[in-house]
PDB file of N, CA, C and O in Angstrom:
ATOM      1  N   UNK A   1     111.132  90.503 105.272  1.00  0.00           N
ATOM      2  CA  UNK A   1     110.885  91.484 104.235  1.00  0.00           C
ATOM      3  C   UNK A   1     111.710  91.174 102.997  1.00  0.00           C
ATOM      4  O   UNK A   1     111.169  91.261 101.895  1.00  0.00           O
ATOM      5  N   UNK A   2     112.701  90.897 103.082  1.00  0.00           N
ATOM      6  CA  UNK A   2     113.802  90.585 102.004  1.00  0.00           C
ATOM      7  C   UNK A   2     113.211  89.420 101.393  1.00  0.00           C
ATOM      8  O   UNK A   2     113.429  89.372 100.183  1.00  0.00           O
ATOM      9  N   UNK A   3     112.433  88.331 101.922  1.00  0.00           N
ATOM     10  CA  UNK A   3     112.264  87.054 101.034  1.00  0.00           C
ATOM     11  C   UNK A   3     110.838  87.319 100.592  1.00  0.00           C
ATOM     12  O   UNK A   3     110.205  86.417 100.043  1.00  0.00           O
ATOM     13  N   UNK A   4     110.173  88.796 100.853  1.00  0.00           N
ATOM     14  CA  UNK A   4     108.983  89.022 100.407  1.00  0.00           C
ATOM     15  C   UNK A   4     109.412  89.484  98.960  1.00  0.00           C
ATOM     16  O   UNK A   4     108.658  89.205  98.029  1.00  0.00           O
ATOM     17  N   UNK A   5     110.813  90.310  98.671  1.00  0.00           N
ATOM     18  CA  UNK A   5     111.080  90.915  97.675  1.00  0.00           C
ATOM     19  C   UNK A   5     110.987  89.609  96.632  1.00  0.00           C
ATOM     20  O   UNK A   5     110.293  89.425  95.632  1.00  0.00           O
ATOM     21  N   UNK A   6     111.658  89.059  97.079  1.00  0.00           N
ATOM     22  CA  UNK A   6     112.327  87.478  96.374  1.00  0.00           C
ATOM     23  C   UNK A   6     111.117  86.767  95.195  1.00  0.00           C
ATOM     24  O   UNK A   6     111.410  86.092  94.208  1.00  0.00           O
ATOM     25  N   UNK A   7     109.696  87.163  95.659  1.00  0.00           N
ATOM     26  CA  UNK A   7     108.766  86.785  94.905  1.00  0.00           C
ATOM     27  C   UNK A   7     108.149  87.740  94.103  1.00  0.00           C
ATOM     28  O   UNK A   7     107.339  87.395  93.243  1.00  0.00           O
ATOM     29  N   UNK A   8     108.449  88.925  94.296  1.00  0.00           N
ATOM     30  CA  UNK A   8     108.082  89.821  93.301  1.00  0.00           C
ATOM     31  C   UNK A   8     109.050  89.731  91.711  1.00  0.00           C
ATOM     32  O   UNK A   8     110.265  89.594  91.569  1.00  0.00           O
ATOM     33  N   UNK A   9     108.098  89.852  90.799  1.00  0.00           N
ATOM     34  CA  UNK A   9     109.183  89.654  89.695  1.00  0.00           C
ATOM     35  C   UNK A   9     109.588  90.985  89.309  1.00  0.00           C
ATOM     36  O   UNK A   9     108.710  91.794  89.009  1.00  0.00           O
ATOM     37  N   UNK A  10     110.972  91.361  89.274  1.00  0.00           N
ATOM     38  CA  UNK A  10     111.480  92.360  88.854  1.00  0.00           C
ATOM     39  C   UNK A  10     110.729  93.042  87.948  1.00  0.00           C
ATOM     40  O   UNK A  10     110.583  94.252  88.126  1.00  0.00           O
ATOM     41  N   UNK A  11     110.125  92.407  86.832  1.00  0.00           N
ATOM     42  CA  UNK A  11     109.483  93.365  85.967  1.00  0.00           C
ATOM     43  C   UNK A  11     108.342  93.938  85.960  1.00  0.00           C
ATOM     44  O   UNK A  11     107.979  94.705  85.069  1.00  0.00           O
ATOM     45  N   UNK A  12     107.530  93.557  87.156  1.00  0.00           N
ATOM     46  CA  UNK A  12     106.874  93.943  87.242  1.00  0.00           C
ATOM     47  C   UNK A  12     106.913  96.042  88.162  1.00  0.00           C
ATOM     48  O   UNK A  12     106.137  96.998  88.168  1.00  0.00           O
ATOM     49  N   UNK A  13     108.006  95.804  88.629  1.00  0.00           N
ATOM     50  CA  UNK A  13     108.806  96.509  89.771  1.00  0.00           C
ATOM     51  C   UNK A  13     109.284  97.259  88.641  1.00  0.00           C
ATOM     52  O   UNK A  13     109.329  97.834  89.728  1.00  0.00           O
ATOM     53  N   UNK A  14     109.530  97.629  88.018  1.00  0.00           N
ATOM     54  CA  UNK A  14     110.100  98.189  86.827  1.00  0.00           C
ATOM     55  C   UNK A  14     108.764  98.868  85.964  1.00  0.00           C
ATOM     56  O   UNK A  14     108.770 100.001  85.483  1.00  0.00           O
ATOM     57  N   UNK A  15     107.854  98.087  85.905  1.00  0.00           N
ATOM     58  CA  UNK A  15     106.850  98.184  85.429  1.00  0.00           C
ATOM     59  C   UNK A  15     105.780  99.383  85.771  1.00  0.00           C
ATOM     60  O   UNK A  15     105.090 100.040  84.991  1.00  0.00           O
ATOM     61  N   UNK A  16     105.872  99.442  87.127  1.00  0.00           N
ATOM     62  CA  UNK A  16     105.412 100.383  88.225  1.00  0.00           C
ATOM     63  C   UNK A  16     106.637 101.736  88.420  1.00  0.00           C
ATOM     64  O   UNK A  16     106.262 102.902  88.302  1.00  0.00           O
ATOM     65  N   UNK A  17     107.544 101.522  88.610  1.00  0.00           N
ATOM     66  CA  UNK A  17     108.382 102.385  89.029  1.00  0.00           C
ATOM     67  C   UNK A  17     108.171 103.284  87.571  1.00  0.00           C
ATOM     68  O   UNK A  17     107.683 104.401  87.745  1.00  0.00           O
ATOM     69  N   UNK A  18     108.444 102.960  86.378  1.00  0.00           N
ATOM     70  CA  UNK A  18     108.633 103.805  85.262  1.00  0.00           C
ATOM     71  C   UNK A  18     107.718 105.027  85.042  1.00  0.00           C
ATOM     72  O   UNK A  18     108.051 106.198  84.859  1.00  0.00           O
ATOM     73  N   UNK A  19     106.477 104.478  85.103  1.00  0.00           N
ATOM     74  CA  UNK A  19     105.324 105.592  84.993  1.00  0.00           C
ATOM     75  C   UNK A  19     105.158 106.347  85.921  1.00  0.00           C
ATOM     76  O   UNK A  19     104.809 107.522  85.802  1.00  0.00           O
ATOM     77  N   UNK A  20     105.471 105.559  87.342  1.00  0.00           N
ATOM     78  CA  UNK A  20     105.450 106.788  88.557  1.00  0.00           C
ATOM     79  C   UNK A  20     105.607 107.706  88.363  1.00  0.00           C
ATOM     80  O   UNK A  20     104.921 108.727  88.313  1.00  0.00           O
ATOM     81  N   UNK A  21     107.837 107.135  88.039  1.00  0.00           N
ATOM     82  CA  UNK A  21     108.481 108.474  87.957  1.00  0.00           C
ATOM     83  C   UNK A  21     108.166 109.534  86.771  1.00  0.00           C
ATOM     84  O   UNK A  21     108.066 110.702  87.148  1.00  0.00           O
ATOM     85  N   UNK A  22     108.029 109.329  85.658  1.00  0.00           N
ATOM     86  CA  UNK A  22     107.238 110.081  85.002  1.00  0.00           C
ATOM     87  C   UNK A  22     106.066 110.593  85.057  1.00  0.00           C
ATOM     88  O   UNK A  22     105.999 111.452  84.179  1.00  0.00           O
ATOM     89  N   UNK A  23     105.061 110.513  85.657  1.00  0.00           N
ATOM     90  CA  UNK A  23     103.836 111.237  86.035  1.00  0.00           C
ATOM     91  C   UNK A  23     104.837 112.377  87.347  1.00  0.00           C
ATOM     92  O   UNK A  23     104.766 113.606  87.323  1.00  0.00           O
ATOM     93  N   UNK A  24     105.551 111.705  88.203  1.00  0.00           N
ATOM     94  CA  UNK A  24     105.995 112.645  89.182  1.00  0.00           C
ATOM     95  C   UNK A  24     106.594 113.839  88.550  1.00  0.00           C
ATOM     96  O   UNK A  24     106.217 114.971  88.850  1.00  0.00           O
ATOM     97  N   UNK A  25     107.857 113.526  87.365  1.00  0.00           N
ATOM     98  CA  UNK A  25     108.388 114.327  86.649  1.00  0.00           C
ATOM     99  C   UNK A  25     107.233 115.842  86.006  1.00  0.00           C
ATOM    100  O   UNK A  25     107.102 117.053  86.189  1.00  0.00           O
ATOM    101  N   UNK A  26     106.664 114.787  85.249  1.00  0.00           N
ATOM    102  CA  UNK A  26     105.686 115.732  84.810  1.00  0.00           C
ATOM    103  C   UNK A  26     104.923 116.633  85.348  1.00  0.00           C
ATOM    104  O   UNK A  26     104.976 117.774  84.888  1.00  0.00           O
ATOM    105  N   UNK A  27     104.052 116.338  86.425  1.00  0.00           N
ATOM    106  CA  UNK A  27     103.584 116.867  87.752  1.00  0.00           C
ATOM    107  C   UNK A  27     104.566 117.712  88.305  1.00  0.00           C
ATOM    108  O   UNK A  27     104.189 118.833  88.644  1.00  0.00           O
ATOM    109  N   UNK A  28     105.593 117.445  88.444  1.00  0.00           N
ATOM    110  CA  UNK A  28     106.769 118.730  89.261  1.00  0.00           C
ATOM    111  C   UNK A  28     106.757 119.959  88.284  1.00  0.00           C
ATOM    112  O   UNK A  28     106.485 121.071  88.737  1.00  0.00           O
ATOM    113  N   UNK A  29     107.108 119.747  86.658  1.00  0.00           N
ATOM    114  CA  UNK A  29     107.242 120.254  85.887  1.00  0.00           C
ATOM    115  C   UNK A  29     106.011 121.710  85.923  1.00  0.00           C
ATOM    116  O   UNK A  29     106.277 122.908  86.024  1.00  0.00           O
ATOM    117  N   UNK A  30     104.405 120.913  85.775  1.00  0.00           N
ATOM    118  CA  UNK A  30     103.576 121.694  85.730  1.00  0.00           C
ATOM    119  C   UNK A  30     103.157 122.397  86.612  1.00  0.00           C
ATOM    120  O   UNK A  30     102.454 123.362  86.313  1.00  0.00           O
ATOM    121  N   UNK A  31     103.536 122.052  88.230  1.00  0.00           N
ATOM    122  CA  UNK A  31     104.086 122.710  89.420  1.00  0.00           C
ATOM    123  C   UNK A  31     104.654 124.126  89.218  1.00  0.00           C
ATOM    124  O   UNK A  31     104.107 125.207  89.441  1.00  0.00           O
ATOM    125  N   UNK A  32     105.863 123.865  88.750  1.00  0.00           N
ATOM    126  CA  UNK A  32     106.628 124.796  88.439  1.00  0.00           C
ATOM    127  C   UNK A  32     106.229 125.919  87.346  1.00  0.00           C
ATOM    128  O   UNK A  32     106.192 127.148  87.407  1.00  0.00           O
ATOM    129  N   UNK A  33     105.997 125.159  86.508  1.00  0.00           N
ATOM    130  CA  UNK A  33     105.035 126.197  85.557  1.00  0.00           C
ATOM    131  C   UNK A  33     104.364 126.968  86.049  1.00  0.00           C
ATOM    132  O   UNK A  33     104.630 128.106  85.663  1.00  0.00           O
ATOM    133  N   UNK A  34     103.445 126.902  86.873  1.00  0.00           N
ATOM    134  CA  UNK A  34     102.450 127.673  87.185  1.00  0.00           C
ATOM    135  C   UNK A  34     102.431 128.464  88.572  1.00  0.00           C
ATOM    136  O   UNK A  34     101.633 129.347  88.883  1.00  0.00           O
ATOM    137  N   UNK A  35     103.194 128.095  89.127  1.00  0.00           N
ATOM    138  CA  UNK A  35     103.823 128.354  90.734  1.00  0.00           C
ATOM    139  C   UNK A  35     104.786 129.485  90.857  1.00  0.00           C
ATOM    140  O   UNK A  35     104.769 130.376  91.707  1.00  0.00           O
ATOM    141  N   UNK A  36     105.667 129.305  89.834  1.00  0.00           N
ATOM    142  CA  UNK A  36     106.947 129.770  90.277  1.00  0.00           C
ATOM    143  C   UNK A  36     106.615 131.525  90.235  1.00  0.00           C
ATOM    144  O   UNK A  36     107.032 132.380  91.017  1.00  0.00           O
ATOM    145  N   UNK A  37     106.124 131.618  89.578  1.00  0.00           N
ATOM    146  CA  UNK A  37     105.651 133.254  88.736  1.00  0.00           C
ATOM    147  C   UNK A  37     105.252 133.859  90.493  1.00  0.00           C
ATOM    148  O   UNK A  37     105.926 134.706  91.078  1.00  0.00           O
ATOM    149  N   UNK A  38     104.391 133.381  90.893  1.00  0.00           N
ATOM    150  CA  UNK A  38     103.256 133.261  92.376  1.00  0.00           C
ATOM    151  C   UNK A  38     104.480 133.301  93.791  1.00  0.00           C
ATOM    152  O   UNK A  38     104.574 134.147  94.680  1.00  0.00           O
ATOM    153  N   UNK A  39     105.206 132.198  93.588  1.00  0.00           N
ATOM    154  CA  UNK A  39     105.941 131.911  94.728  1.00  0.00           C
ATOM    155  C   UNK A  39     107.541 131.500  94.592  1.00  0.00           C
ATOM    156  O   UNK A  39     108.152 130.545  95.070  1.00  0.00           O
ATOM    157  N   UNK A  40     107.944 132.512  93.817  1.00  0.00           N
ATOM    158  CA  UNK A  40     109.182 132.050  93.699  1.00  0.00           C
ATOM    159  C   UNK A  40     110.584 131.321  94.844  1.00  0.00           C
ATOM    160  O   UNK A  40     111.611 130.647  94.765  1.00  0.00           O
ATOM    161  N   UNK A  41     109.735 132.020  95.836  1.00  0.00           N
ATOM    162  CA  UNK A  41     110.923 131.169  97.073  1.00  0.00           C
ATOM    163  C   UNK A  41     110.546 129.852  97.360  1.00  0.00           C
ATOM    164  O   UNK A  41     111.414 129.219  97.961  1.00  0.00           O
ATOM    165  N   UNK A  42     109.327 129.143  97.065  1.00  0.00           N
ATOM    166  CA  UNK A  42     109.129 128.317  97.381  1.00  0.00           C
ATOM    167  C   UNK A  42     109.486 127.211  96.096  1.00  0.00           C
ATOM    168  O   UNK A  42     110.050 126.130  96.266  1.00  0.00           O
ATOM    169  N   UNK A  43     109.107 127.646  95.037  1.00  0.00           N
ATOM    170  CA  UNK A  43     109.415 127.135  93.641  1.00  0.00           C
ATOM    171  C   UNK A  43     110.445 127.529  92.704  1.00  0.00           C
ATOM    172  O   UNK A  43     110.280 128.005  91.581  1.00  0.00           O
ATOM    173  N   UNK A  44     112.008 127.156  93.571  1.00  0.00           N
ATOM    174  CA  UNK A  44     112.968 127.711  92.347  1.00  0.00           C
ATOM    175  C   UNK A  44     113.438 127.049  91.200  1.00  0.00           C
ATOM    176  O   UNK A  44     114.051 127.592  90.281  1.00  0.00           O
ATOM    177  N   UNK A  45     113.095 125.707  91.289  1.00  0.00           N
ATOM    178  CA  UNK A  45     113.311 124.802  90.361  1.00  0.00           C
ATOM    179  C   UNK A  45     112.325 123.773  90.658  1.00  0.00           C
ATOM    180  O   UNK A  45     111.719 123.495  91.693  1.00  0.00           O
ATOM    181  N   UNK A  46     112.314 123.058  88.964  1.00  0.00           N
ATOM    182  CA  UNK A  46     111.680 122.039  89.003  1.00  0.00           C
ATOM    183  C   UNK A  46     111.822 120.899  90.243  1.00  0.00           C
ATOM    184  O   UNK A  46     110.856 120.326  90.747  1.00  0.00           O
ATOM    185  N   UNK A  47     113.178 120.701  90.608  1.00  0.00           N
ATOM    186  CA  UNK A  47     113.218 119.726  91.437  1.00  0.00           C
ATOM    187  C   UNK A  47     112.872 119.958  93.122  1.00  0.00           C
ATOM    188  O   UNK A  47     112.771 119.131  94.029  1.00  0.00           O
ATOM    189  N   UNK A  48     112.761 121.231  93.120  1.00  0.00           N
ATOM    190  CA  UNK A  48     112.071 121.959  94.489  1.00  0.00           C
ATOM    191  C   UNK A  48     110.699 121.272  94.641  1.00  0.00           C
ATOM    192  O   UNK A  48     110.230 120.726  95.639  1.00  0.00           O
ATOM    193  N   UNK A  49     110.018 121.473  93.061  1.00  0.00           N
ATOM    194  CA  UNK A  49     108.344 121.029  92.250  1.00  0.00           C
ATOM    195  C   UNK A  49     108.154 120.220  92.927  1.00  0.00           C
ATOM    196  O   UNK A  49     107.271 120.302  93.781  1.00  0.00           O
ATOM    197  N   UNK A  50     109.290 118.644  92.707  1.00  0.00           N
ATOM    198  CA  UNK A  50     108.906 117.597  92.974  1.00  0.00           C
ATOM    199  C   UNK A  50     108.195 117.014  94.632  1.00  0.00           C
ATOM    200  O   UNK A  50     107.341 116.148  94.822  1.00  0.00           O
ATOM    201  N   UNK A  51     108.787 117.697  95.431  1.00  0.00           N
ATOM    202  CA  UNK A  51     108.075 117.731  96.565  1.00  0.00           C
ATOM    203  C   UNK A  51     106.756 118.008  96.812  1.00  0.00           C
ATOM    204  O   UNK A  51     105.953 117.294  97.412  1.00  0.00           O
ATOM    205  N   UNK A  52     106.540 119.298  96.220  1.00  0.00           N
ATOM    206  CA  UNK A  52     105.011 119.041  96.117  1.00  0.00           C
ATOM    207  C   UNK A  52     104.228 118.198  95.308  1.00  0.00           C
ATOM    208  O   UNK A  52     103.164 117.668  95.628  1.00  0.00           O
ATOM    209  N   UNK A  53     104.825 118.112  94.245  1.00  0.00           N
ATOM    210  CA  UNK A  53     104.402 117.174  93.709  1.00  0.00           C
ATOM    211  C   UNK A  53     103.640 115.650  93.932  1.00  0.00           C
ATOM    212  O   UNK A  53     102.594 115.191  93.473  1.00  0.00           O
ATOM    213  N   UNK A  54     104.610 115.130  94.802  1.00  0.00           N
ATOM    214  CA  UNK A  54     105.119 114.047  95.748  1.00  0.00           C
ATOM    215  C   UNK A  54     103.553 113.991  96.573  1.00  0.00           C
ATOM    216  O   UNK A  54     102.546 113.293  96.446  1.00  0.00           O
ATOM    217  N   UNK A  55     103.881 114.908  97.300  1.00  0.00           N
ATOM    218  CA  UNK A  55     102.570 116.121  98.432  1.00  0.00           C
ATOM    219  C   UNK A  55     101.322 115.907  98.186  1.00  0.00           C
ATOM    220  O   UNK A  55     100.395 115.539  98.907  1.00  0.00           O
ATOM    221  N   UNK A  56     101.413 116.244  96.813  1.00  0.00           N
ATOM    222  CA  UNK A  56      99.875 116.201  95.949  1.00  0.00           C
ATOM    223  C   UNK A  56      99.136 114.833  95.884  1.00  0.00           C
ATOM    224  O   UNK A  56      98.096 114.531  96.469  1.00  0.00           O
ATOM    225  N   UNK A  57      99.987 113.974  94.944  1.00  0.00           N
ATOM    226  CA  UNK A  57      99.531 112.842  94.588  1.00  0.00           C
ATOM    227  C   UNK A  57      99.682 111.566  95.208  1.00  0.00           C
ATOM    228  O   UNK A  57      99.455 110.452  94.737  1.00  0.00           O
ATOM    229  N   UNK A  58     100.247 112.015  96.736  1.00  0.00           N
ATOM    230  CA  UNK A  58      99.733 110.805  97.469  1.00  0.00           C
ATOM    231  C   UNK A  58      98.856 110.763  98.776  1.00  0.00           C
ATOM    232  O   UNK A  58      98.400 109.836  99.446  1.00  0.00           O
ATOM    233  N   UNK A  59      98.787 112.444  98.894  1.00  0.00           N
ATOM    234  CA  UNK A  59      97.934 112.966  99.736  1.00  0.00           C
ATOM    235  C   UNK A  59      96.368 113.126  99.709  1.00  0.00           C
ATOM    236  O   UNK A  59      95.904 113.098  98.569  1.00  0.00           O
ATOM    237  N   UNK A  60      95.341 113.308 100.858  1.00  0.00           N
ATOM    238  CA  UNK A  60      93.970 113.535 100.518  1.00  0.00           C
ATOM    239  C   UNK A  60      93.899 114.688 100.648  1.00  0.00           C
ATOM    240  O   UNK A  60      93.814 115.024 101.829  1.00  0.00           O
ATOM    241  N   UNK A  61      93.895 115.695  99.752  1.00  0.00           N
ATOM    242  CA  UNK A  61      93.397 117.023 100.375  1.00  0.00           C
ATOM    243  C   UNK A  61      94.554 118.247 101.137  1.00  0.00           C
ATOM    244  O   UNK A  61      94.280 119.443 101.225  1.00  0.00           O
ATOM    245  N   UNK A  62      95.737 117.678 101.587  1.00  0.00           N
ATOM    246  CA  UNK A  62      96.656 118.691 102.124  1.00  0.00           C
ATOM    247  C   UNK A  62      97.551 119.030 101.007  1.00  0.00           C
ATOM    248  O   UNK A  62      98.237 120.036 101.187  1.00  0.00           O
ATOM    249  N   UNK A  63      97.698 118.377  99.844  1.00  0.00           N
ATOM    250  CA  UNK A  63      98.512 118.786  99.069  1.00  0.00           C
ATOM    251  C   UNK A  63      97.918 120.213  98.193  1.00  0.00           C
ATOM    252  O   UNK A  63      98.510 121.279  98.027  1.00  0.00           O
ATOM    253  N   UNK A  64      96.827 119.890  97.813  1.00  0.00           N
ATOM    254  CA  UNK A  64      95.982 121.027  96.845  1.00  0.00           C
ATOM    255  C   UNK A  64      95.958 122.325  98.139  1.00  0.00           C
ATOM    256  O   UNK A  64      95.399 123.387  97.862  1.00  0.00           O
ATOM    257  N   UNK A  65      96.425 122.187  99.150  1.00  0.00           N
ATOM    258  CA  UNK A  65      96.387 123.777  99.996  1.00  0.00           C
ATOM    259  C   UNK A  65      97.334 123.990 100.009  1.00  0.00           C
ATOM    260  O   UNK A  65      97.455 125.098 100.532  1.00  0.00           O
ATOM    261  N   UNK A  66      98.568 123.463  99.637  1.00  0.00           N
ATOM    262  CA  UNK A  66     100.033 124.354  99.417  1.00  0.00           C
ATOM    263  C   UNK A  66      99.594 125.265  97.815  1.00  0.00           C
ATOM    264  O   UNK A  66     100.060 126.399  97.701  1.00  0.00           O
ATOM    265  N   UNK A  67      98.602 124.632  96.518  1.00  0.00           N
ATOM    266  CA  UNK A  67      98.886 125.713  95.409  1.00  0.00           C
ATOM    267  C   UNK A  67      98.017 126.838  96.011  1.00  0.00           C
ATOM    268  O   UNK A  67      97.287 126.956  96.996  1.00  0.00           O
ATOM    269  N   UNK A  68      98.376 127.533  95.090  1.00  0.00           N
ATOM    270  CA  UNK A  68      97.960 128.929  95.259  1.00  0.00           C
ATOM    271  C   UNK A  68      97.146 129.716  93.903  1.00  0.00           C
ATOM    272  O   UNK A  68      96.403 130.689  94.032  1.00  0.00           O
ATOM    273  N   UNK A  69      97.489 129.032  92.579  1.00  0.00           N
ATOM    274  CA  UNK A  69      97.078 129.333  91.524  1.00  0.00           C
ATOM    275  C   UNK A  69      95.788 128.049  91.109  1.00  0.00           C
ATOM    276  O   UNK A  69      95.682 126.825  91.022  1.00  0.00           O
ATOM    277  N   UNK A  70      94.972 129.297  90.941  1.00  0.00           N
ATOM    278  CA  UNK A  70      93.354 127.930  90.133  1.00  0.00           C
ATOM    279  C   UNK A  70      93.690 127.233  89.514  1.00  0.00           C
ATOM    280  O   UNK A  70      93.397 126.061  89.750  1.00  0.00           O
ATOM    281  N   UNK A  71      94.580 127.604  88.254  1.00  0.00           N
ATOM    282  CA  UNK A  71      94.851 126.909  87.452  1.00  0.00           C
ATOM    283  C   UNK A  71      95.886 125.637  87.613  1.00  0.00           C
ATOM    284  O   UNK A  71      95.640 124.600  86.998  1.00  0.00           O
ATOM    285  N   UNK A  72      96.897 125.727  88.345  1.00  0.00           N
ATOM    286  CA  UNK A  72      97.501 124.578  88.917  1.00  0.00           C
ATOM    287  C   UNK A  72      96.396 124.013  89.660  1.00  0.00           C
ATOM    288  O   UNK A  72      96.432 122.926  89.083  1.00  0.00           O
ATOM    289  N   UNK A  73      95.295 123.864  90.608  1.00  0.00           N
ATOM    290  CA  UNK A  73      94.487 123.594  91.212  1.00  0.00           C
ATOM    291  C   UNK A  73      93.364 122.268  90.602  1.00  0.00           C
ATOM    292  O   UNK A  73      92.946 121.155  90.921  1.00  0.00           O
ATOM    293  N   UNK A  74      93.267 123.202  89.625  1.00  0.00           N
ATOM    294  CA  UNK A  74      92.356 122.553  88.749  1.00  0.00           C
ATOM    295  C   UNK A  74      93.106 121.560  87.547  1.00  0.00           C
ATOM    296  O   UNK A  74      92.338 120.945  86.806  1.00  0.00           O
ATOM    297  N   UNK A  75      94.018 121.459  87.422  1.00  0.00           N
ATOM    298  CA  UNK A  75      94.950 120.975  86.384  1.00  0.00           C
ATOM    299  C   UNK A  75      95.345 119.430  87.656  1.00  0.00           C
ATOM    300  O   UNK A  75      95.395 118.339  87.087  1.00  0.00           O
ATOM    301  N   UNK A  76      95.567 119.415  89.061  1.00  0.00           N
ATOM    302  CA  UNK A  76      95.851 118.910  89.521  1.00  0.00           C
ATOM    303  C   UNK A  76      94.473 117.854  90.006  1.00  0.00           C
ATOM    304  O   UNK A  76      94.581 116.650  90.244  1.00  0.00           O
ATOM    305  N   UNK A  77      93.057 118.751  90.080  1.00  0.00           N
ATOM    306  CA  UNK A  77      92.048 117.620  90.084  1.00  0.00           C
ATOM    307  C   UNK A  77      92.238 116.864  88.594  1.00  0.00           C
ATOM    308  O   UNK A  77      92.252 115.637  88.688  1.00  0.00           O
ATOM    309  N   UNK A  78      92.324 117.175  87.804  1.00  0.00           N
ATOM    310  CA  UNK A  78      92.390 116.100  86.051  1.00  0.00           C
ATOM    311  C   UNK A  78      93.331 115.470  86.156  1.00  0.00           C
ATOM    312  O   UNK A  78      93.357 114.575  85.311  1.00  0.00           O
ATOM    313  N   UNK A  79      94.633 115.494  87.165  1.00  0.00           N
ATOM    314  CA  UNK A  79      95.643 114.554  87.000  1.00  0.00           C
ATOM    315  C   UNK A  79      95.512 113.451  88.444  1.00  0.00           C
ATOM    316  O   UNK A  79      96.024 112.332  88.443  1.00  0.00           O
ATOM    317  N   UNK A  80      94.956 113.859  89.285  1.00  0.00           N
ATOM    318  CA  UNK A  80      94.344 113.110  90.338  1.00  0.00           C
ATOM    319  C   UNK A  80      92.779 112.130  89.778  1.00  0.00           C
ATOM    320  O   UNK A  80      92.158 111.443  90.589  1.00  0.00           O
TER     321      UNK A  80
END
């Protein structure tokens, strides 16, 4: 595994990682936005978000049954 890394070029790895984490960021963010009002024990902070977040966008289908609000719902099919 280690000499698999060895051929990847760093920048590309960098390349990928950057936007992730920003779509994740963002995605937690609008999580929270729209959640927290609904479910505050579950959503006390953004970085709580990120889990679902996480949930959402790498999942088929089990992530969109943790929201609870249409509008996060539907905001989350346009970002999927």
């Amino acid at each position: 595994m280690t000499n698999l890394l060895m051929f990847v070029p760093h920048e590309e790895i960098i390349l990928f990682m950057a936007p992730t984490t920003i779509v994740l960021y963002l995605a937690a963010v609008g999580i929270y936005h729209f959640e927290h009002e609904a479910h505050p024990e579950q959503f006390k902070s953004v970085f709580h978000s990120i889990w679902c977040a996480i949930t959402i966008l790498t999942t088929v289908g089990y992530g969109l049954s943790q929201l609870q609000c249409s509008s996060q719902r539907s905001g989350t099919h346009i970002l999927w």
